[in-house]
C-alpha positions as CSV (number, residue, x, y, z in Angstrom):
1,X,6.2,223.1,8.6
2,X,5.1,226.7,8.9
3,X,4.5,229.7,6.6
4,X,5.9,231.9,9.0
5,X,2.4,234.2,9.1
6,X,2.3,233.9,12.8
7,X,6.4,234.8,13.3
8,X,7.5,238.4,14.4
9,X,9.6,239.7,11.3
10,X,12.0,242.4,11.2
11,X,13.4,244.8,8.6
12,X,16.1,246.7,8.9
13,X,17.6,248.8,6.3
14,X,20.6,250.5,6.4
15,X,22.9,253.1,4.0
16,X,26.3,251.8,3.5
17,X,28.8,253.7,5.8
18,X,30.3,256.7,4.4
19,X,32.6,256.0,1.3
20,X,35.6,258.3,-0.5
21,X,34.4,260.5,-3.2
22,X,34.4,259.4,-6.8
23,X,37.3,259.2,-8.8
24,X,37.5,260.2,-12.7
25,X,39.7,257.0,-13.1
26,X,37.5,254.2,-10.8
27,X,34.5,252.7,-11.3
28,X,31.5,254.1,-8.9
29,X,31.3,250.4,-7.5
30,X,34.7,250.3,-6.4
31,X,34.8,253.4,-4.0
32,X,35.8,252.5,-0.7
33,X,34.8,253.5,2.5
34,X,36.7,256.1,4.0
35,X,37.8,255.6,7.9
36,X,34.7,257.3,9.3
37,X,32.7,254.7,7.3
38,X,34.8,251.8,8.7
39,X,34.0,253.1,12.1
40,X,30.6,253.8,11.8
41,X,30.2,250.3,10.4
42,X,31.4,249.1,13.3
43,X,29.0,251.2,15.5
44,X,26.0,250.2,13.7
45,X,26.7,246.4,14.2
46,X,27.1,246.9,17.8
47,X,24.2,249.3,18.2
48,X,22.5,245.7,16.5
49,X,23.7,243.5,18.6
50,X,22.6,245.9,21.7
51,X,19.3,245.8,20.6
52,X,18.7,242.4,19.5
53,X,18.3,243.0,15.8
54,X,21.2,240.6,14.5
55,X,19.5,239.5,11.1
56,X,19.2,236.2,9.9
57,X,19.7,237.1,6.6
58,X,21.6,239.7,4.9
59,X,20.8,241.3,1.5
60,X,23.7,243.5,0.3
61,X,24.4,245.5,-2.5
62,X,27.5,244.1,-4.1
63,X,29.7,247.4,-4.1
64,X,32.8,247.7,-2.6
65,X,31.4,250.2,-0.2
66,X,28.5,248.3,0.6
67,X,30.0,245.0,1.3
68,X,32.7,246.7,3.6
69,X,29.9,248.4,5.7
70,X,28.9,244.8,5.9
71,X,31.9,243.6,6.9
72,X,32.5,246.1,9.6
73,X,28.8,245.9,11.0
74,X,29.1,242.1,11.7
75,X,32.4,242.7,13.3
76,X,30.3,245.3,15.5
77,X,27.7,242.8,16.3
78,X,30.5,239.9,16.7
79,X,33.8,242.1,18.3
80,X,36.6,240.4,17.1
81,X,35.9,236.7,16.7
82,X,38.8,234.6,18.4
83,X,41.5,232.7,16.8
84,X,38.9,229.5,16.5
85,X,36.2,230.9,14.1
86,X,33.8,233.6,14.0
87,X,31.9,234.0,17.3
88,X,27.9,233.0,18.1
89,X,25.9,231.8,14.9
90,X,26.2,233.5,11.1
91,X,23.4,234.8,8.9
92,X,22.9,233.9,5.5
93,X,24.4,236.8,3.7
94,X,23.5,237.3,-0.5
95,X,25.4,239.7,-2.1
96,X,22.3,241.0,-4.8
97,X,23.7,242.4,-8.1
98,X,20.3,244.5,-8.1
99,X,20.3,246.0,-5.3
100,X,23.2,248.5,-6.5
101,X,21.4,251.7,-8.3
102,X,18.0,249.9,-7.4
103,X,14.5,251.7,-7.4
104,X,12.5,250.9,-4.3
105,X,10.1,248.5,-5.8
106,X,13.4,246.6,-6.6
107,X,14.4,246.7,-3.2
108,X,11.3,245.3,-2.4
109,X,11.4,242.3,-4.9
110,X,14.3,241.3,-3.1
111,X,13.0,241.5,0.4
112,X,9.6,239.5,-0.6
113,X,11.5,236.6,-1.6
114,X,13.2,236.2,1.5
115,X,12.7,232.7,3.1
116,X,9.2,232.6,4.9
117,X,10.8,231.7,8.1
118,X,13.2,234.4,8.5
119,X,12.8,236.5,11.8
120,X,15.2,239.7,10.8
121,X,16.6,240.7,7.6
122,X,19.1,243.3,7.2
123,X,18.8,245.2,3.7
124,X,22.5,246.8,2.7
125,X,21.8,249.5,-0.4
126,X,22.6,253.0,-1.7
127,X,20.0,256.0,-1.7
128,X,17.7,257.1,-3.0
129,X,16.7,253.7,-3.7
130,X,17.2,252.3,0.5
131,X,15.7,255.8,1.7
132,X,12.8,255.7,-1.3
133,X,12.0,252.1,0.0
134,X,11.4,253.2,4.0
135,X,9.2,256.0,3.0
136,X,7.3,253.4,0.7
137,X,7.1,251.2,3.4
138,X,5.9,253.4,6.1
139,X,5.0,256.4,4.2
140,X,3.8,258.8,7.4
141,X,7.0,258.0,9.7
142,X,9.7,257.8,6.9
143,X,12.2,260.8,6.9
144,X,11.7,263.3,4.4
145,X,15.0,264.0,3.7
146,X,15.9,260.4,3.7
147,X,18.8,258.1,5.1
148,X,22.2,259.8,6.0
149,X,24.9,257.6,6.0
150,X,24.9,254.3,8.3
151,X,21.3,255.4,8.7
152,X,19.2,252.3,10.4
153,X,15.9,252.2,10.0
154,X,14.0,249.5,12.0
155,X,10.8,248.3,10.0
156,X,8.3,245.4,11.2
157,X,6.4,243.9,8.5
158,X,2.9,242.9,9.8
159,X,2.5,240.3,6.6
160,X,4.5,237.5,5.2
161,X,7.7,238.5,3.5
162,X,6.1,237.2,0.3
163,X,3.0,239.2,0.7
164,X,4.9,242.6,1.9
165,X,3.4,245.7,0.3
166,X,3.7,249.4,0.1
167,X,2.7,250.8,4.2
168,X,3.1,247.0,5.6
169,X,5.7,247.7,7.7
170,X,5.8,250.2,10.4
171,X,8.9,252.1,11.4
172,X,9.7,251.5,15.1
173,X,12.9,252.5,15.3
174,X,16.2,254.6,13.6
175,X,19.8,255.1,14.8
176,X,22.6,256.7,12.9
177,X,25.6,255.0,13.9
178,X,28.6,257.1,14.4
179,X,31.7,255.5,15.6
């Protein structure tokens, strides 16, 4: 057995997709995401799959906006699976009650206890806390004025997931996924 110190780890965090304005009468958890964000969901998984980044485990907020960006992204990374069953292998996916209207350090709880052997995580969260946590992260190449919707940011931790701490993981890349 390993402790994974050795393993190439990847972070990526992404914004949930772009979701209808909120309602007087419904909950802020229960907005959906608007067509735009269904497409741009979509777009982000493929722009994954394109560049190799399909995670082995997913962390997701549990809003309704946030697990349909989900949805659509690993139907971008997939296409559509065939009649058989989902297509190539499937990440562990947690649906984390904490990461909705999370601080960064929060964020960051969650991504530290992430099974040391895991290669590529994909975070799922609403700002400020998802942009607060790339800037903490990699303070000199995070974007001032934070993640846009379906915003990827492409961190690499250069410790353990356990031991990951404020400016441990580099940026190396960003896309925002329009569809």
């Amino acid at each position: 057995m390993t402790d994974g110190s050795k393993q190439e780890r990847t972070l990526v965090l992404l914004r949930h997709a772009k979701a209808e304005q909120l309602r007087e009468d419904g909950p802020d958890a229960e907005r959906p995401l608007t067509a735009r964000g269904h497409a741009d969901a979509a777009a982000a998984g493929a722009w994954l799959a394109r560049h190799t980044l399909v995670p082995d485990v997913v962390l997701c907020s549990p809003a309704r906006r946030t697990r349909q960006t989900w949805h659509g992204l690993a139907m971008g990374i997939t296409g559509s699976p065939p009649e058989g069953g989902p297509t190539g292998s499937s990440p562990v996916v947690r649906y984390e009650p904490t990461a909705y209207e999370a601080r960064p350090e929060d964020l960051l709880e969650l991504v530290r206890a992430v099974p040391p052997g895991t290669g590529t995580v994909l975070l799922v969260a609403h700002n400020p806390g998802i942009s607060l946590l790339s800037a903490l992260l990699d303070p000199q190449r995070a974007d001032p004025d934070g993640l846009r919707t379906t915003d990827l940011v492409v961190h690499r931790p250069t410790t353990r997931w356990a031991a990951l701490a404020p400016g441990g993981a580099p940026i190396t890349g960003r896309h925002t996924a329009r569809g």
